[in-house]
Legacy VTK file of the C-alpha trace (Angstrom):
# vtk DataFile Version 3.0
C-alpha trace
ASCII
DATASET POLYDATA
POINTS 292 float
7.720 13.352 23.608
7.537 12.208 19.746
10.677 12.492 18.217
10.176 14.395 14.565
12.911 13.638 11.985
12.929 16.693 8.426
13.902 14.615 6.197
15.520 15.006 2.462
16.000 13.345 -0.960
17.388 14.768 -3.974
15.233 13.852 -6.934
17.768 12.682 -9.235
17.195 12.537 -13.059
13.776 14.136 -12.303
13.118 17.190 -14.798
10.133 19.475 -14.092
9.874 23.585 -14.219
8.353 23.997 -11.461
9.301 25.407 -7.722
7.010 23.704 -5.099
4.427 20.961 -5.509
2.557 18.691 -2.417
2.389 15.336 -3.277
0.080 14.560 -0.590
-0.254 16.632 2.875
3.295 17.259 4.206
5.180 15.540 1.377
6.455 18.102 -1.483
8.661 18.664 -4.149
10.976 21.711 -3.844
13.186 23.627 -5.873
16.442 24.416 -3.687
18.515 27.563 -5.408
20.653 26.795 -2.950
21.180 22.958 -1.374
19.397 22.834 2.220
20.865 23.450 5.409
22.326 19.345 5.977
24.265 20.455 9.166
27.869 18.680 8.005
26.226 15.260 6.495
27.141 16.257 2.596
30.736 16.034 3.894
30.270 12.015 4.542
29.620 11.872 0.949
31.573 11.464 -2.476
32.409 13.986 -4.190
31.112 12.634 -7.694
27.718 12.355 -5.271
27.424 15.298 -3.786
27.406 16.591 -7.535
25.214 14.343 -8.988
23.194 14.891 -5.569
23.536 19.080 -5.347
24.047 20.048 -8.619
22.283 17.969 -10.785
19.209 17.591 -8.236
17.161 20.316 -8.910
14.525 19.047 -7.093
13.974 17.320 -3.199
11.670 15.060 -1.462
11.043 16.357 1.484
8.470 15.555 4.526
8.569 15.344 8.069
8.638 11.905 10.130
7.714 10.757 13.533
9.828 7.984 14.576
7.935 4.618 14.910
4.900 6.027 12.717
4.617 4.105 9.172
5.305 4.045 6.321
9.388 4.577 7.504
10.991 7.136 5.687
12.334 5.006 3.303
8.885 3.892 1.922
7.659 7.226 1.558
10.425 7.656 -0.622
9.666 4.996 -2.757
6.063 5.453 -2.527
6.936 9.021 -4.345
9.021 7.099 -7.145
6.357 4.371 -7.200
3.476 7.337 -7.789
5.252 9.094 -10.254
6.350 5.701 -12.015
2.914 5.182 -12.526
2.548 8.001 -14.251
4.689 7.301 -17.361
8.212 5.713 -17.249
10.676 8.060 -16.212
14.576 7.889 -15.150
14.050 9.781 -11.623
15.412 8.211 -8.618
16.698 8.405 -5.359
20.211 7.123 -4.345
20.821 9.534 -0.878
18.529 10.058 2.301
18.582 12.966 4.868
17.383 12.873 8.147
17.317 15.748 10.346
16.409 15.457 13.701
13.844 18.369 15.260
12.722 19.109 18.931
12.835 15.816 21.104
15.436 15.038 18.312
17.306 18.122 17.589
20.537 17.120 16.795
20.337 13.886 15.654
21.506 13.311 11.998
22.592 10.828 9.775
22.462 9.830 6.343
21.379 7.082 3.992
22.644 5.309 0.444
20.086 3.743 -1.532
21.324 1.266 -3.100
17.846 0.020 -4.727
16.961 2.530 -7.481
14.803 2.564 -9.901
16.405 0.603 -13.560
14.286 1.889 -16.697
14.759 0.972 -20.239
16.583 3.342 -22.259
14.700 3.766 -24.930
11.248 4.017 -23.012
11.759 6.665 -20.809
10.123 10.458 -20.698
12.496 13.205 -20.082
10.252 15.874 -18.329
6.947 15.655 -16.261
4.548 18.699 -16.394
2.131 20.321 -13.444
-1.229 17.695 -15.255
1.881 14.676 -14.421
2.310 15.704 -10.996
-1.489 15.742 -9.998
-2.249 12.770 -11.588
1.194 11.493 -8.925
-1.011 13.135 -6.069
-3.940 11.392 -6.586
-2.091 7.965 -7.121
0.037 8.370 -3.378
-2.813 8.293 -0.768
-3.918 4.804 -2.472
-0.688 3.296 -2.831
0.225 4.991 1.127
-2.940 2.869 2.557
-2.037 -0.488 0.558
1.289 -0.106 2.235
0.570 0.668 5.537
-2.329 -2.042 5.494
0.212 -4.754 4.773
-2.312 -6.784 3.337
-2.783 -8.516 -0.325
-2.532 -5.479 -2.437
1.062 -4.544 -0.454
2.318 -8.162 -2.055
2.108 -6.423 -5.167
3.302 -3.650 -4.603
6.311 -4.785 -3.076
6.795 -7.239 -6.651
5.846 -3.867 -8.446
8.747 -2.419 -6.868
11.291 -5.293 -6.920
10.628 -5.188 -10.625
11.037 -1.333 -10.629
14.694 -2.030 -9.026
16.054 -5.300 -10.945
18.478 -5.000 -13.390
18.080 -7.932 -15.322
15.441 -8.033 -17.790
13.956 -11.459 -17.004
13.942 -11.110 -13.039
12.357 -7.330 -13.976
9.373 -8.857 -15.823
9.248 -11.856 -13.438
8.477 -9.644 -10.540
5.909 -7.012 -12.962
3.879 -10.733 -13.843
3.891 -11.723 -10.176
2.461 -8.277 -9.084
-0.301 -8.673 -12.015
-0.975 -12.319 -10.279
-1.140 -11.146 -6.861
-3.560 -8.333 -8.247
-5.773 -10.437 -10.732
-5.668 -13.986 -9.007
-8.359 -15.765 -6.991
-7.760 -19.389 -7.878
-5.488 -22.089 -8.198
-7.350 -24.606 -10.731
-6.116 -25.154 -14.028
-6.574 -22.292 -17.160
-4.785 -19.057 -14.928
-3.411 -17.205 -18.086
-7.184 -17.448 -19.591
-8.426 -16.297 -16.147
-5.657 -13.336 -15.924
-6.038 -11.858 -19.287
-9.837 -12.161 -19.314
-9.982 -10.325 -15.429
-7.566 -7.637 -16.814
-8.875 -6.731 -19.762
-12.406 -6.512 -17.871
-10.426 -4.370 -15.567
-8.532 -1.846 -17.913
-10.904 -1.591 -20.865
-14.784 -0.936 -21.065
-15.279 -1.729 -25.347
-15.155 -4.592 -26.831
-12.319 -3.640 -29.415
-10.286 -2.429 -26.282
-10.396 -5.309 -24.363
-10.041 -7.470 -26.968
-6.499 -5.490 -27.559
-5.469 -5.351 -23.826
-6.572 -9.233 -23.537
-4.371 -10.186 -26.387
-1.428 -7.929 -25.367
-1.623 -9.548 -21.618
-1.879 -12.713 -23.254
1.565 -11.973 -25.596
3.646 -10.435 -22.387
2.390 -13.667 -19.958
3.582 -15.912 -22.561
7.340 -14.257 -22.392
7.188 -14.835 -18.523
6.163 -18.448 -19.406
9.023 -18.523 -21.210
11.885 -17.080 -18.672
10.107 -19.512 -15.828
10.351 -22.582 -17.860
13.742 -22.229 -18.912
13.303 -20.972 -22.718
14.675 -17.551 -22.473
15.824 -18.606 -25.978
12.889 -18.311 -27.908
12.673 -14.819 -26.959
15.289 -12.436 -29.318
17.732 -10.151 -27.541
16.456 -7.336 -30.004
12.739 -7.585 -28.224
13.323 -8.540 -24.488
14.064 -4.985 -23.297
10.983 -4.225 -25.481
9.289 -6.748 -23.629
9.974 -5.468 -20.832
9.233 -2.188 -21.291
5.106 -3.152 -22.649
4.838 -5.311 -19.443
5.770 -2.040 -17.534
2.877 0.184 -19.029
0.823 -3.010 -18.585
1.280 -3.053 -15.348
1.263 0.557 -14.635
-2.257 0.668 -16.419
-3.550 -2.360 -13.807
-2.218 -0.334 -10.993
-4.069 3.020 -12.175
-7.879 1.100 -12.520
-7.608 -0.524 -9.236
-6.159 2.217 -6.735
-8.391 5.056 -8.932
-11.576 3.296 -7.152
-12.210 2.448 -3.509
-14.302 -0.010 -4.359
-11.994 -2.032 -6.708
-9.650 -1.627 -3.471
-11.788 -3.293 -0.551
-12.568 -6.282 -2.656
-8.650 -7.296 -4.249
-7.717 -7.058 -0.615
-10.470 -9.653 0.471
-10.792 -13.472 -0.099
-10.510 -15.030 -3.313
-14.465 -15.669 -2.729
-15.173 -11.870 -2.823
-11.828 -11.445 -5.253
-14.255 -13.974 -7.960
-17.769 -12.755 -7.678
-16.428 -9.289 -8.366
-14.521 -10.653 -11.706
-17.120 -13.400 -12.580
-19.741 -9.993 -12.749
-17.052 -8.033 -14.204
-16.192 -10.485 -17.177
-20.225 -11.534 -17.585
-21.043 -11.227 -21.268
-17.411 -10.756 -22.322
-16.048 -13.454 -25.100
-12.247 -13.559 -24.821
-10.899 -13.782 -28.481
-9.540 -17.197 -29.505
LINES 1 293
292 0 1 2 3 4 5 6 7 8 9 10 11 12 13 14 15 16 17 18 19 20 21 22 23 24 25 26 27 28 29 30 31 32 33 34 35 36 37 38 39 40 41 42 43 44 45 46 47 48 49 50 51 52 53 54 55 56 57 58 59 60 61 62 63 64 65 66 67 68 69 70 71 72 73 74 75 76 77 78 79 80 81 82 83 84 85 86 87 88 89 90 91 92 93 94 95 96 97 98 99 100 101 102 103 104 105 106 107 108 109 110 111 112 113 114 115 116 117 118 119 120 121 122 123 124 125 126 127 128 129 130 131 132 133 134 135 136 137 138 139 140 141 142 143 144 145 146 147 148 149 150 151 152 153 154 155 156 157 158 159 160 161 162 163 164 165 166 167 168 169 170 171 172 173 174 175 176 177 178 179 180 181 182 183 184 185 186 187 188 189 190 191 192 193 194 195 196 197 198 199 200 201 202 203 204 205 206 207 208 209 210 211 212 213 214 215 216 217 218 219 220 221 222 223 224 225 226 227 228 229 230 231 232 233 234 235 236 237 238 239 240 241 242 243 244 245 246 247 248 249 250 251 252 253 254 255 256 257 258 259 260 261 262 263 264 265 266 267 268 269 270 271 272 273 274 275 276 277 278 279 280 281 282 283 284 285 286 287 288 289 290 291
């Protein structure tokens, strides 16, 4: 018989009026008057986090899991962050994990730290989402769910999109966020990659000539601060702009993510061969002169 874990996570620094919202089928946000039924695991915690976790938590994860069915538990929890992330930079995180065993299970407990959370930069965040936030969430998860479970090209990034997401330090944050834009945008190794990258995503993200001429030259600004941290001259970069920094290669990033998982099409080829990967951006970029 499948054994079925109910599982919990209090959305922490997550600010929305609303009572009940479905993510995707079986995963919702709820508002909890009350804290849910845990059956004795709050008592394994701090106190300080069972505050920050029952009091200040206004809203859960919560979704059912079989055992040995993907993505685990703790994926679909960061598939959630990672959904709403992409939305617009926001503070929310998760830093405890229920799991309540049902039927086959019944009785089975236990309970998880998270000790990767989401880092954000201060001055870049947005306090609240609203019910148009939350939907645009939904239709980001069942795109990012397949990439993960496919465990295939796109799931590289996503896994650098989310190292970046966790990392503390500024230059191993935007490290990861330009690896993730390489592992979606890349299809060779010969010489002239940062033309090649800011050309394909500015084709990508941008339709008009004026816009892509912007996104090409902001790509082209951001890659030349990870140039910078890889080679070993952090120093040319001021400590008044590398949170900054930061911060643009974030939305970015976010705005790559959004034109490739908003079309199936875009999809099927980035997880292909670098042979599909450049006939789609060689037709893409036709008739488009970068700037100089």
């Amino acid at each position: 018989m499948t054994r079925q874990f109910e599982i919990y996570a209090p959305l922490q620094d997550f600010c929305w009026n609303g009572v009940d919202f479905e993510l995707t089928p079986g995963l919702r946000i709820r508002h909890f008057n009350q804290k849910p039924d845990l059956q004795g695991l709050d008592a394994t915690i701090a106190e300080d986090e069972q505050t920050d976790a029952f009091f200040y938590a206004q809203h859960w994860l919560t979704f059912h899991w079989n055992e040995g069915t993907e993505p685990s538990p703790a994926e679909t929890v960061n598939l959630a962050l990672v959904a709403l992330w992409l939305v617009k930079p926001t503070r929310s995180h998760v830093a405890l994990r229920f799991e309540l065993g049902q039927k086959a299970a019944a009785g089975e407990k236990s309970r998880s730290r998270l000790f990767d959370r989401f880092a954000w930069v201060p001055s870049a965040t947005y306090e609240e989402f609203d019910d148009s936030d939350l939907q645009s969430a939904s239709s980001y998860y069942p795109a990012l769910h397949d990439i993960c479970c496919a465990r295939s090209r796109l799931n590289d990034a996503l896994i650098l999109t989310l190292t970046g997401c966790w990392s503390h330090q500024w230059q191993a944050a935007l490290i990861c966020h330009a690896a993730a834009a390489e592992a979606l945008l890349t299809y060779s190794t010969a010489r002239g990659i940062t033309r090649r990258l800011t050309t394909t995503y500015a084709c990508l993200v941008e339709t008009q000539r004026a816009s892509r001429d912007a996104a090409y030259g902001e790509f082209r600004t951001l890659y030349s601060v990870r140039s910078d941290i890889m080679h070993g001259r952090t120093y040319n970069v001021p400590p008044s702009e590398r949170l900054p920094f930061l911060a643009r290669f974030q939305d970015v990033l976010r705005m790559l993510w959004r034109a490739v998982i908003s079309s199936p099409q875009v999809i099927s080829v980035l997880e292909g061969s670098d042979a599909q990967r450049e006939a789609y951006f060689s037709q893409l970029t036709s008739g488009y002169t970068p700037p100089p």
